[in-house]
Each structure stands twice: as structure tokens, then as C-alpha cells.
C-alpha positions as CSV (number, residue, x, y, z in Angstrom):
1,X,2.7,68.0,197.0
2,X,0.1,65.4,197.5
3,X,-0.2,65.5,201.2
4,X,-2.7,68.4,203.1
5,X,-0.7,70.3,205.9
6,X,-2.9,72.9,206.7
7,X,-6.8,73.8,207.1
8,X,-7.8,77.7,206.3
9,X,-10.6,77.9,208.4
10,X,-13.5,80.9,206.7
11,X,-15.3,84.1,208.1
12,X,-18.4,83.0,209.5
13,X,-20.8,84.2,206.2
14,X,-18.1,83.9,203.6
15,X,-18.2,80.7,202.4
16,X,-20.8,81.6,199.2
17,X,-18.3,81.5,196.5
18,X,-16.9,78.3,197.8
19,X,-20.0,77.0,197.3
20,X,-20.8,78.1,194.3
21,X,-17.0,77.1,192.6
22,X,-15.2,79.8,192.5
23,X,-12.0,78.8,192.1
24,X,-10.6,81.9,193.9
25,X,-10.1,82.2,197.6
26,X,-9.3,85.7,198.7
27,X,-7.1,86.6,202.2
28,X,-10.3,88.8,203.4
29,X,-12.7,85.6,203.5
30,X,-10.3,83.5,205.9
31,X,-10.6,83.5,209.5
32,X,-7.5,81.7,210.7
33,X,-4.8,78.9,209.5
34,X,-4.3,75.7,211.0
35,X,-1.2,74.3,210.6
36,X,2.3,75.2,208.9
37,X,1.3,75.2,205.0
38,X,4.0,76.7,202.9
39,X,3.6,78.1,199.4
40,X,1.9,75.9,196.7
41,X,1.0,73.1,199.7
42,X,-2.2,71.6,199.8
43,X,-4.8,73.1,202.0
44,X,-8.5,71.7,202.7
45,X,-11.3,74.9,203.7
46,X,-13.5,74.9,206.0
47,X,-16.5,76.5,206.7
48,X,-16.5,78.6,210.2
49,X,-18.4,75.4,211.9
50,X,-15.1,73.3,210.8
51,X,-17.0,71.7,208.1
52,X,-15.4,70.8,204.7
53,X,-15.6,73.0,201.2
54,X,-12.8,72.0,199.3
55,X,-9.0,71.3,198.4
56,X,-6.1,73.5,196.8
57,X,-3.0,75.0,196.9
58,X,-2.1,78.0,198.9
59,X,0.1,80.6,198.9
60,X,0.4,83.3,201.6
61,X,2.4,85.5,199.2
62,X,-0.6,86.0,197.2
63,X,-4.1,87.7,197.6
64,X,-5.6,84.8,196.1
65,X,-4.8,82.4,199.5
66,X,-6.2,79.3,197.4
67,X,-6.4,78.4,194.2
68,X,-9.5,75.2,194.3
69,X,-8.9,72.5,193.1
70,X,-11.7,69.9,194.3
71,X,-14.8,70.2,196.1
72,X,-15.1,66.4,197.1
73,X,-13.6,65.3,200.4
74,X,-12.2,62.3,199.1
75,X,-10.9,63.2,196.0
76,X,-7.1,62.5,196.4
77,X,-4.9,64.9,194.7
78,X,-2.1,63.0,193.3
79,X,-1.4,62.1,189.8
80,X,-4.2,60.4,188.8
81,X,-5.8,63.2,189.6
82,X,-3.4,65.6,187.3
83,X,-3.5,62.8,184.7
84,X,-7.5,63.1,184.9
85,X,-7.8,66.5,184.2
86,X,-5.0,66.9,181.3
87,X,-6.8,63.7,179.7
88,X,-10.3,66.0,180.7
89,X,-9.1,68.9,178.4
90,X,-7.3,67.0,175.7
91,X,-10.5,64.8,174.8
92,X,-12.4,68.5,175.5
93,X,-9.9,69.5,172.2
94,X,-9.8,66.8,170.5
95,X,-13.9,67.3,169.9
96,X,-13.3,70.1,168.4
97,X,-11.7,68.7,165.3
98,X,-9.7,71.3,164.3
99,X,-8.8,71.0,160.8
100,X,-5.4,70.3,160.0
101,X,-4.6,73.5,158.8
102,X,-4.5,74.9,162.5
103,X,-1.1,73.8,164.1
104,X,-1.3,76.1,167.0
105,X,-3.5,76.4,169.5
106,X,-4.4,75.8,173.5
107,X,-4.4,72.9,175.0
108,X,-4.6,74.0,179.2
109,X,-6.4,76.8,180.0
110,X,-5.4,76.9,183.7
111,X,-8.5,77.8,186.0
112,X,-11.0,76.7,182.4
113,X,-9.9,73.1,182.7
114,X,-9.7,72.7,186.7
115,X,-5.8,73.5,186.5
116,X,-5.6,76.8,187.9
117,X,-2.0,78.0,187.2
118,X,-1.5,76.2,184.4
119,X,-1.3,77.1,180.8
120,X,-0.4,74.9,178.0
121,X,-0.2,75.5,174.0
122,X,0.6,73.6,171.3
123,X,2.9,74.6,168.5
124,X,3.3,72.3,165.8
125,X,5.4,69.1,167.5
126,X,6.2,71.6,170.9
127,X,4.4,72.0,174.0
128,X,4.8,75.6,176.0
129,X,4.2,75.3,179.7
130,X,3.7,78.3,181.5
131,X,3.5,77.8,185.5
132,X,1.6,81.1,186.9
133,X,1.1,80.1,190.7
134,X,3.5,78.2,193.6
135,X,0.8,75.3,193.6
136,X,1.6,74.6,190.1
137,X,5.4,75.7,190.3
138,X,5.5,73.1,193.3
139,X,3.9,70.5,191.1
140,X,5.8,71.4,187.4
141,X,8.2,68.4,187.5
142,X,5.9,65.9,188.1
143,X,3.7,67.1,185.3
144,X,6.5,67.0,182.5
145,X,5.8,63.2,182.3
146,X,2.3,63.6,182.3
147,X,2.1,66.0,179.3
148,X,5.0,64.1,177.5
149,X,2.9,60.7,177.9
150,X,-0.7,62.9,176.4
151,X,0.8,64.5,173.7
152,X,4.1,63.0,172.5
153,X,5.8,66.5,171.9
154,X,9.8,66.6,170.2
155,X,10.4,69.0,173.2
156,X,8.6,71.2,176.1
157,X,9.5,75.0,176.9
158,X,8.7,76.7,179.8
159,X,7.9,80.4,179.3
160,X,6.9,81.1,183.1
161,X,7.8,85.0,182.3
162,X,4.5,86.7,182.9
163,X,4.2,89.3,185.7
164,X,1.5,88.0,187.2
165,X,4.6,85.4,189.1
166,X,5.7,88.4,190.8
167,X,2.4,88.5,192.6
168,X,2.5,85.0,193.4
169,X,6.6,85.6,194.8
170,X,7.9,83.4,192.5
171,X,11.1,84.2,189.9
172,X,11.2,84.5,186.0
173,X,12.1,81.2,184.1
174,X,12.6,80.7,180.9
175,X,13.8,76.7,179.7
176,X,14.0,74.2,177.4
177,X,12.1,71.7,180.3
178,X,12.2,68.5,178.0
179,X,13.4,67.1,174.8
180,X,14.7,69.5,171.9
181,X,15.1,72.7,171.7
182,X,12.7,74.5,169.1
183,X,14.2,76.1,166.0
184,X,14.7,79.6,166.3
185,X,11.5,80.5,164.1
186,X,9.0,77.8,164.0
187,X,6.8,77.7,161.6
188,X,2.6,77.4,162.3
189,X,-0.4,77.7,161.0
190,X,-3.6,79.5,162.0
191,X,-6.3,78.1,159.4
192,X,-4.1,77.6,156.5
193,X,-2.1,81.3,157.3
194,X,1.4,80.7,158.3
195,X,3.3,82.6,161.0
196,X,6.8,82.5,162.2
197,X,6.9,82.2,166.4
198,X,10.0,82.5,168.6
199,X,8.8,79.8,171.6
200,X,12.4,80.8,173.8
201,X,11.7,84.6,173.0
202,X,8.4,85.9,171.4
203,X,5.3,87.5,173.2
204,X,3.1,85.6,176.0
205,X,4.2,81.9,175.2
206,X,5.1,82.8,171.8
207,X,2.3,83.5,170.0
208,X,-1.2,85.1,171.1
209,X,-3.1,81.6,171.3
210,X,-5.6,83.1,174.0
């Protein structure tokens, strides 16, 4: 998904929350499509003179035509640039220094960390991945290496169950992606207070980590 085969061309007047980084491009704000871009394909915008805003991923199943990604021209968006931004939130977490007694907790918080789509906790020695838009669905594979290099987890699940995929066109899945399969119950800890979490079967991506 690294190459751009489409331009979304804007509305004369509508490129203010481009501008201002919005990472949200609505179906009312574009003018016309250039090219053949299919869902979760790269897309560059451009203003109604033909000059450039931004890059991301769009999905003509969805209201929200683009999810943005990057507002430089020449940024590439490959996987250095993926790698960038999950190294970008884990140092953003790892400042935190979250005491030990906290086990559980977010590590991607899609459109917060430049990743819109994308959700990622942390459960003890698991990862949860949840993909919530066809650019991230169309990149998903090639992030499973990434996030296994980061954070070393015994397995990854994906829980890409949430409604919000129906809007985007995309189907229910529910996997083991890498490594081991959780325990049935694993056991975390929320300052010192331990809970029980299904990761294959309990609310949201097990647990209520938002």
C-alpha cells in the first residue's frame, strides 16, 4: 500500500480543516477523483488550484473519504514511516512510567498517535490489534512484524469486531494473528487491582483500556 494511485481533488473553499490537521476528510468537501484508488489505497489532496495538502488512505465506502496521514509532500509512506510512528507512541508511553503494578494499558490510540485506524493495547505479555478502517486493514500484515520487533509480545490477537467496520465495508475478524494463543482468563492488573480478561471473547479488545 505504499504507492499513491489517486488525487481527491477539494471544493473550492473547503480545504480549512486540511489545513488545520484534521485528520478527517468528509465526501461533501471533495470535488472530483483522479484516478482508480480502491479502498484503503493511498491518495494525495489537493486543494481546488491542484495544489498539495496531504497523504492518506481512502475508502469510498465510507463518509470519511480519507483518513490523513501526512501533511509533507515528501514524506514517503512506507515502513519506516509505520515504524516511526509506533516507535513515536511507545517512547510517548514509555514517559509515562507507569508503575509496575499496571499491566494493562494502551499503547496505539489510532487517530491520537498519527495512526488513524489503528488501536493497540497491551495485556500483560499480549498485544490486541484492532484494525477499524480499509487503510489500516490493507496495511495489518505488514504491521505484525513491526509491533512484534517494538514490543516483544508471546502472541498478538486481533479483535477487529467493532461496528464501526461495517461503516468502513469491511467484515468481522476475530484471530490469533501471531504467536500463542492467550489463556482463556488472563490475568492483569490496573494499579495493583487484578482482573480477569477474555482477549478472544470479552468487551471492546478485552478489557475497557480507553
Amino acid at each position: 500500500m505504499h504507492e499513491i494511485t489517486g488525487q481527491l481533488i477539494l471544493k473550492r473553499g473547503r480545504e480549512k480543516s486540511v489545513l488545520n490537521w484534521h485528520p478527517w476528510l468528509f465526501s461533501g468537501a471533495i470535488d472530483r477523483v483522479e484516478g482508480e484508488p480502491q479502498p484503503g489505497d493511498l491518495v494525495q489532496v489537493l486543494d481546488g488550484n491542484g495544489r498539495f495538502l496531504s497523504t492518506g488512505y481512502y475508502n469510498p465506502h465510507s463518509q470519511i473519504r480519507v483518513r490523513l496521514l501526512s501533511w509533507d509532500v515528501d514524506e514517503q509512506i512506507d515502513d519506516g514511516f509505520w515504524n516511526g510512528r509506533l516507535q513515536q507512541a511507545n517512547a510517548l508511553r514509555q514517559q509515562l512510567n507507569l508503575a509496575p503494578a499496571t499491566t494493562a494499558y494502551r499503547l496505539i490510540n489510532a487517530e491520537a498517535d498519527g495512526l488513524p485506524g489503528l488501536i493497540v493495547d497491551k495485556y500483560g505479555d499480549f498485544l490486541v490489534m484492532q484494525s477499524l478502517t480499509a487503510g489500516i486493514e490493507a496495511q495489518k500484515e505488514s504491521l505484525l512484524p513491526l509491533l512484534n520487533d517494538i514490543w516483544q509480545p508471546k502472541g498478538i490477537v486481533e479483535r477487529s469486531d467493532a461496528d464501526v467496520r461495517a461503516k468502513e465495508n469491511l467484515p468481522i475478524v476475530n484471530r490469533v494473528a501471531s504467536g500463542e494463543t492467550p489463556p482463556e482468563t488472563l490475568v492483569i492488573q490496573e494499579n495493583g487491582i487484578q482482573f480477569g480478561v477474555n482477549l478472544l471473547g470479552g468487551h471492546k479488545s478485552g478489557f475497557y483500556l480507553d
